[in-house]
N, C-alpha and C positions, 0 to 999 in steps of 0.2 A: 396526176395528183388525186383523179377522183378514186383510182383505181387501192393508192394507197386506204383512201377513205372507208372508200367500200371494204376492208381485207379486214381494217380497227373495228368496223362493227358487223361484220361476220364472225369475227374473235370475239369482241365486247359481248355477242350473243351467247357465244358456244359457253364463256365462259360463265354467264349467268347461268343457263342452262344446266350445266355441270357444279354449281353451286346450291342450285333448288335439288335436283338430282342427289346431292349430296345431304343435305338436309334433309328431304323427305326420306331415302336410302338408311341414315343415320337414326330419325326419329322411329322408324316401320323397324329397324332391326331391336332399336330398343324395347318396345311394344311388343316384340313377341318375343324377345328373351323374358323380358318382368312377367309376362300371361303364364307362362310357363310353371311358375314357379309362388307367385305373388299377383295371385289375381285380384285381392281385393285394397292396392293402395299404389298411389301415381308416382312417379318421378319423385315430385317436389318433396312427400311423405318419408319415402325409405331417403332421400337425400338427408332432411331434416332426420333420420332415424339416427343416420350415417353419424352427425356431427353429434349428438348428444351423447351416439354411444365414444367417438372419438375425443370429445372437447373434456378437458378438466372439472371446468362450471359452466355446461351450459346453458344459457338465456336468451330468451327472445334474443336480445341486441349482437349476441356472440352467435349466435345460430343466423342469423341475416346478414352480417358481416362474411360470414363464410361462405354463405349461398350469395350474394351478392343480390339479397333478394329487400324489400323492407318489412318493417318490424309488423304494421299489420298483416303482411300477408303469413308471415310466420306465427302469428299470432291464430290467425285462421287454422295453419295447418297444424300446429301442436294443441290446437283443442279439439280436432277431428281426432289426432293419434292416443289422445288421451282419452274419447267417447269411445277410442275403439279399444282399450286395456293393451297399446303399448307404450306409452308413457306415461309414468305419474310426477306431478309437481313436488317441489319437497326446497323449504327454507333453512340456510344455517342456522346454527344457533345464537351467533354473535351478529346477523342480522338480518332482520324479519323484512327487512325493505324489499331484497330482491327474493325473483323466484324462481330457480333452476329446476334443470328435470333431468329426470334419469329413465332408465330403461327396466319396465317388466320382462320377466321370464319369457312372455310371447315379442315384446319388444326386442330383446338379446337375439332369438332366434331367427327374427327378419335382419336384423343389425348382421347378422353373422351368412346369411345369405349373401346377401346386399355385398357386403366385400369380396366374397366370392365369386359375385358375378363380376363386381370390380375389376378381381384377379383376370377373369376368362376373359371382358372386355381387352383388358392390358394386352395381355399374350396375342390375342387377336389381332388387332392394331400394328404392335411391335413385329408381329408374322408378316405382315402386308410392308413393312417398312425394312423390314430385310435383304427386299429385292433390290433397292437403291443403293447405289457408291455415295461415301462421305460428301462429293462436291453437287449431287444431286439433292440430298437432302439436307443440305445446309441452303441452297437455293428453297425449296420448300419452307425451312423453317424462317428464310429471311421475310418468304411474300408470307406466310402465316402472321408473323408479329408485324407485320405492318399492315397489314388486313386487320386483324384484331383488334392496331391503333387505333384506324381510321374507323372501327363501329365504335369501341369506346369511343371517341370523339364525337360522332354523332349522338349516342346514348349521353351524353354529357350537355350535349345542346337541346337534345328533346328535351329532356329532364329543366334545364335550365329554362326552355319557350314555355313548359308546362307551371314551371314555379312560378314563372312573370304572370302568366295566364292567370292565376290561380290568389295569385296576390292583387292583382288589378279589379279580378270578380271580388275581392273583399273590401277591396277598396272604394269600389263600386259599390257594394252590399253596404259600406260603414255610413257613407256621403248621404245613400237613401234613406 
């Protein structure tokens, strides 16, 4: 019995291991493809570029809904992109409430990067993913969506221990 023991977390290890490995492997390749090409703006930036040049009207609310990001941090990064002359703000006519943005000349041109490296990402990926038969990587894509359940369910209960948190200190704060 112990033996099986021992074998689950010699595996339970390799496989964190090759999960950090993967992360880190993933993060580093990204880092020196954007250097390359786009030294002066992160991820989260040309992502935010991505959707504004992509989205119909986009807004703070429609640009965090996509990025699965929230509204202040997008808030953040579309007033760095705008200090930096690739995006500017601009209201309909019929109403003044909301405020969408679009993309400058030098905005379009990272916007048009940006998908391109998309493109080479893709290809890349889909190269590596050629090697495998249909019943390999349907086993792949089965532990991928339930891997991805099980973070979103966790990101669901952080999220939700941080709101109880958060409302308790106000609660707290109202009492005092």
């Amino acid at each position: 019995m112990s033996k099986d023991l021992n074998k689950n977390t010699n595996q339970d290890a390799e496989l964190l291991q090759q999960l950090l490995w993967y992360t880190h492997n993933s993060d580093t390749l990204s880092v020196l493809d954007s250097s390359v090409d786009l030294p002066d703006i992160d991820n989260s930036g040309l992502n935010c570029i991505d959707c504004i040049g992509r989205l119909d009207y986009p807004n703070v609310t429609a640009i965090a809904e996509e990025l699965f990001m929230t509204r202040g941090a997008i808030s953040k990064i579309v007033k760095k992109l705008i200090g930096n002359g690739y995006v500017i703000p601009y209201q309909l006519p019929d109403n003044k409430q909301k405020i969408f943005y679009r993309l400058t000349d030098s905005g379009i041109k990272l916007y048009e990067m940006h998908r391109l490296r998309h493109r080479k990402w893709e290809q890349r990926e889909l190269g590596f993913f050629k090697q495998f038969d249909e019943k390999k990587l349907n086993r792949i894509i089965a532990f991928m969506k339930e891997y991805n359940s099980y973070l979103q369910h966790c990101i669901e209960e952080y999220s939700d221990a941080e709101n109880n948190t958060a409302a308790a200190n106000k609660t707290d704060e109202d009492e005092a």
